[in-house]
N, C-alpha and C positions, 0 to 999 in steps of 0.2 A: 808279325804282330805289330799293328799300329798304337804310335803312341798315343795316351789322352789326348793330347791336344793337337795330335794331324787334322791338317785342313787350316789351323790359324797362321796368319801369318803376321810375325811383326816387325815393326820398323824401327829400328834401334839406330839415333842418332844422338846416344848417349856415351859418357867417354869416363876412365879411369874403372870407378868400383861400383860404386850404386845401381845405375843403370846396366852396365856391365853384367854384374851380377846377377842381380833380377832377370836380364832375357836370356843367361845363360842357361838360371832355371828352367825359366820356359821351352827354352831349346831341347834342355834334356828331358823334358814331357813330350818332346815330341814336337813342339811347335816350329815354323821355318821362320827363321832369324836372319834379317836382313841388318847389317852391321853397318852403317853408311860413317864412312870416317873425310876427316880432311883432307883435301886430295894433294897436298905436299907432304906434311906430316903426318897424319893417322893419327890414334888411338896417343895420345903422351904417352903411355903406359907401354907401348911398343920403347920408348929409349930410355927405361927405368932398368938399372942395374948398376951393375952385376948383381945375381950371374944370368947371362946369356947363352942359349947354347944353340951354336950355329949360328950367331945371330938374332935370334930370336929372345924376347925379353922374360923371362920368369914370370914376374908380375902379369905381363897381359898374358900369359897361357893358364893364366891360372884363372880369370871370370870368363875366356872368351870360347869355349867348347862349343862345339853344337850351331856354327851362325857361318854366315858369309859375309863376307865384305865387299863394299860398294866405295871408290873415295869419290868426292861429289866438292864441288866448289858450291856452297850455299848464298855467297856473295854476289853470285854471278844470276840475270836475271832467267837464263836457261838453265843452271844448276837447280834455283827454284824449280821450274816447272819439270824436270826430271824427279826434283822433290813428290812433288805433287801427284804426279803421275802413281810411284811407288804407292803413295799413302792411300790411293782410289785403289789400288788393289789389295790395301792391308787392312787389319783388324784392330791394330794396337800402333799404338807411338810410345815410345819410349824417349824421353828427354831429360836432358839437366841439362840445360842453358841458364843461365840467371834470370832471374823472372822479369817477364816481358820483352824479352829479346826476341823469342819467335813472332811473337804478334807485331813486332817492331820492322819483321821482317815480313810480314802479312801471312805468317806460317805459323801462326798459331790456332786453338782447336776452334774458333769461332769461325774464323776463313775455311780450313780446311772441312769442317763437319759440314760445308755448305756442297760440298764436292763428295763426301763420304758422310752419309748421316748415321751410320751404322758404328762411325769411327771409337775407338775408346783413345783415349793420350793420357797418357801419365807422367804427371809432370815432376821430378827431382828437383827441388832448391834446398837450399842451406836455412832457409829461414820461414817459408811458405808464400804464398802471395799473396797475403796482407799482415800488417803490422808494421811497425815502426822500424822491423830489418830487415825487412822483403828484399830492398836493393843490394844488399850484403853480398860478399860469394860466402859459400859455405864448406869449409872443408873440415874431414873428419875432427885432424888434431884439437882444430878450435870448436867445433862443436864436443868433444870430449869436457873439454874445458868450461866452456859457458851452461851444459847441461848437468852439471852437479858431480859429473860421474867422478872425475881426477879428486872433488874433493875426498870422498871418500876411499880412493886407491892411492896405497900405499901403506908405511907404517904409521904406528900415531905419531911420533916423535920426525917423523921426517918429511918428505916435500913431497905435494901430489904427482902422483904418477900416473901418466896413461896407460892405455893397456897395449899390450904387445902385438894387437891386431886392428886395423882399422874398423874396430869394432864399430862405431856411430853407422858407418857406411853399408858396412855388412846387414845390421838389423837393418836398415833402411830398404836395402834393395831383397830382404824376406816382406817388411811388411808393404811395398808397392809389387811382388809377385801376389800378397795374398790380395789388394786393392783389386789388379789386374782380373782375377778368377773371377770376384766377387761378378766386378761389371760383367764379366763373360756373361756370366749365371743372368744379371740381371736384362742384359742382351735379349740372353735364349725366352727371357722369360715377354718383354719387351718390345723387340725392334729397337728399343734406342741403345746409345751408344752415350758416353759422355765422359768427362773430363775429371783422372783422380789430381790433387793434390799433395802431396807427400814433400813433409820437410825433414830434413834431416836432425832437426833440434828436438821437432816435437815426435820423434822414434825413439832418439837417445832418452828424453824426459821421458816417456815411457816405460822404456826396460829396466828405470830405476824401480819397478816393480815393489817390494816390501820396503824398502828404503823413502822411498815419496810416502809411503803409506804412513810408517811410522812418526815423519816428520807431519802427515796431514793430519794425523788423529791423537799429538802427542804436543805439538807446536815446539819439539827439542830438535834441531841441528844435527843432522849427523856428523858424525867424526870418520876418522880414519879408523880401522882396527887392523890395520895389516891382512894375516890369518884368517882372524876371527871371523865369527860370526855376532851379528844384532841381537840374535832374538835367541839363538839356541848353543848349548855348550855342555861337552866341547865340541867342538866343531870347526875345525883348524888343522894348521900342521904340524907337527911333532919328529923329531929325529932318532931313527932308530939306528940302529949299533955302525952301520953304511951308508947312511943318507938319508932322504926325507920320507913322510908319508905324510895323506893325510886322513883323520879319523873323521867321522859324521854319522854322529850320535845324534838322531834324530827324534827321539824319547824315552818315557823313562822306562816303559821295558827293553828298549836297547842298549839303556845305562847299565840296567841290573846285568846283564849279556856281557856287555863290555869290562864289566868290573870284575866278574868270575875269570872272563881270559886272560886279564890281566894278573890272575891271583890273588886279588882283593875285593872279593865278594863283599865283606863288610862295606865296601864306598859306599855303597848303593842302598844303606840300611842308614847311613850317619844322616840325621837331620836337614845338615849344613848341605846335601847332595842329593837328596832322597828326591825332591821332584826340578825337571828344565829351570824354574822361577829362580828357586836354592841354588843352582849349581850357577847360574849366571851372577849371582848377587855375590859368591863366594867362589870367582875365576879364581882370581890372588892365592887362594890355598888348591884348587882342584887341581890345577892346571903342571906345578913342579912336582905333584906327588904323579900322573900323568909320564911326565918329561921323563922320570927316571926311572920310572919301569918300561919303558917304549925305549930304553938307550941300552936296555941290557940283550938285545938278541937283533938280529938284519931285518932288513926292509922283509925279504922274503921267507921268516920266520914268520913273522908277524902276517904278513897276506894269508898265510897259510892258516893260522891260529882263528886270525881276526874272519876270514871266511868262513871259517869252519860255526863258528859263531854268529853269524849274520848281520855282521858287524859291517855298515859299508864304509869303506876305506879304498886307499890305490896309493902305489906310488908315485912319487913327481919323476915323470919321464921326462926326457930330452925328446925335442922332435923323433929325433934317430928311434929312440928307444920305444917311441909308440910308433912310430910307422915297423918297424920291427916286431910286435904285439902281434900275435894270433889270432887276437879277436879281432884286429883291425882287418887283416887278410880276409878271415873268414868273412867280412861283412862287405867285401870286394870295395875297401877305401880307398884301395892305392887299384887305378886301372891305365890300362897301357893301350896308347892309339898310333896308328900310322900315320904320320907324319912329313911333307916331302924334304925335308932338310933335318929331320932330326928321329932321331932312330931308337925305335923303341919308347916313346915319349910317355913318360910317367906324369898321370894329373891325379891332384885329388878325388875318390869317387862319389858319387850324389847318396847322400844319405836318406834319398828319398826312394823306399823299397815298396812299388806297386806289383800285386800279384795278377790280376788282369792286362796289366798296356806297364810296364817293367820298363822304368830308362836305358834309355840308348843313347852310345856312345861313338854318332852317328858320322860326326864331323871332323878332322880335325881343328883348333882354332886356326880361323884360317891365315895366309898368307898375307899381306898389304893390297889392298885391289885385287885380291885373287878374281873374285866373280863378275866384276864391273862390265864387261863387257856382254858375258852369259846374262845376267839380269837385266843391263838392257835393250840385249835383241827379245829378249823377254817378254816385255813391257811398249816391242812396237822400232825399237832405235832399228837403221840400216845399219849396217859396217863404215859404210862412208861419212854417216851423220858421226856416228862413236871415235873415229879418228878425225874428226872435225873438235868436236868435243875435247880431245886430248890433245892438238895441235893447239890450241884456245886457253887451254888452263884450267876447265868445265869438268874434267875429269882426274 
């Protein structure tokens, strides 16, 4: 069974998470993923650790499934045209160079679409390419930081905090996989091909979602809430008799729900709690009568109860303890690929479940230069040209 997107092919000369990510997705739709990395170095994210296993970096096995690798000297004026060559056979570019560095290099999409008019390029910056920080580089931590998000994580009383994943980067490299479809679509629809832009600032400003809202429709500041929630409550975590959980009481017939489980039906009759507006104006008293009825019985009392009730809730897992999770097996998150240095290799699995064309778990990530030589007798190279190439520095 072929994937959606067999037949595309793209050219991924993007490096760390963004782009990474993004053509990983595509890969596991099925698309063929050309990974072009520096031909001394590779991928940074190849010497990110510990832990390593075999050698092999954690970090880069974890955006790189699904592609092959190509390493290419871009410096070099025959690396270009090995460039080139690639991109006349592909459908996509994938980049995060700092903006203007390709076109600086005559390898940006206005040169190259003159060669490939069909071409789509998608271009990764920190900042976009225009505006007063265009030149910037842009990495996740400080885009966390300058898009509002740190100030609201954390507790109120303490220092902003980022978040535990290179979140900035991650949404970035969702919403340039969904840019990439889009132009697909408008290809098929078309003939043309053309050039997205995607900043890593104006993703993160994005996914502050109800938060920009409230500040756009309210002109008040967010703050910090820890736990909490803006708008609804409670809606937070709470400590039951062995550790954390958290509740999300998302209305008020969920309150009335939740107040019987808890054995105090009357909450949900008192005035001061009776609808979302009340109970948010009146945290201060809702919130310790809460605390100490959720402190008398375990996390897994409570799951028990609080499902039983249609109360949504979960407990705070450790990595360990959700990759551990039933439901996470059942939904095949954790999947196992062959590998040729590492045995039995565990990656995260695609949360994206097609019943027609079903991702596949086609590739390994592959080796450093694994395919370099395969792709370009490919593409036309002799054997003698290709160790020319490698004798030169070109490969």
């Amino acid at each position: 069974m072929k994937g959606a997107l067999d037949g595309i092919r793209i050219i991924d000369v993007s490096r760390v998470l963004a782009g990474p990510f993004c053509s990983m997705i595509l890969g596991d739709l099925g698309a063929e993923v050309i990974k072009i990395e520096h031909y001394k170095t590779g991928d940074e994210t190849r010497g990110w650790g510990p832990p390593f296993v075999n050698g092999e970096s954690a970090y880069y096995l974890c955006a790189n499934r699904n592609k092959k690798s190509i390493s290419l000297n871009l410096k070099t004026e025959e690396g270009k045209e090995i460039f080139r060559k690639l991109v006349s056979t592909g459908d996509v570019v994938v980049q995060n160079f700092k903006a203007g560095t390709l076109e600086k290099m005559d390898l940006g999409y206005e040169s190259l679409k003159e060669m490939n008019p069909y071409l789509i390029m998608a271009s990764i910056t920190g900042f976009g390419t225009n505006g007063p920080y265009k030149d910037l580089p842009g990495y996740d931590y400080i885009i966390q930081a300058m898009s509002g998000l740190m100030s609201i994580t954390g507790e109120p009383d303490g220092s902003p905090v980022k978040v535990g994943v290179a979140i900035a980067d991650v949404i970035t490299g969702l919403y340039t996989c969904i840019g990439i479809l889009s132009a697909l679509q408008y290809r098929n629809k078309t003939g043309e091909g053309q050039e997205i832009d995607i900043s890593l600032l104006d993703c993160q400003v994005s996914s502050l979602i109800n938060v920009a809202s409230n500040y756009l429709c309210s002109g008040v500041t967010p703050q910090r809430l820890g736990n909490q929630h803006p708008n609804i409550a409670p809606y937070q975590v709470f400590s039951a008799k062995d550790g954390d959980l958290v509740v999300a009481v998302g209305n008020d017939e969920q309150f009335k729900r939740f107040a019987a489980a808890l054995g105090k039906p009357d909450l949900s009759h008192m005035e001061e709690f009776i609808h979302n507006k009340n109970r948010l104006e009146n945290k201060s008293k809702l919130i310790p009568i809460i605390d100490e009825l959720l402190s008398k019985k375990s996390k897994k009392e409570w799951k028990d109860i609080l499902d039983a009730a249609d109360i949504p809730n979960g407990p705070i897992n450790t990595v360990q303890e959700m990759f551990d999770d039933p439901q996470i097996r059942a939904r095949e998150m954790v999947v196992e690929m062959e590998h040729p240095s590492i045995k039995n290799l565990k990656l995260t699995g695609s949360p994206i479940k097609l019943s027609k064309s079903p991702v596949k778990m086609r590739h390994h990530p592959p080796m450093f230069s694994e395919h370099t030589e395969t792709i370009l007798e490919q593409i036309g190279y002799h054997p003698e040209e290709i160790a020319r190439f490698r004798k030169n520095n070109i490969i």
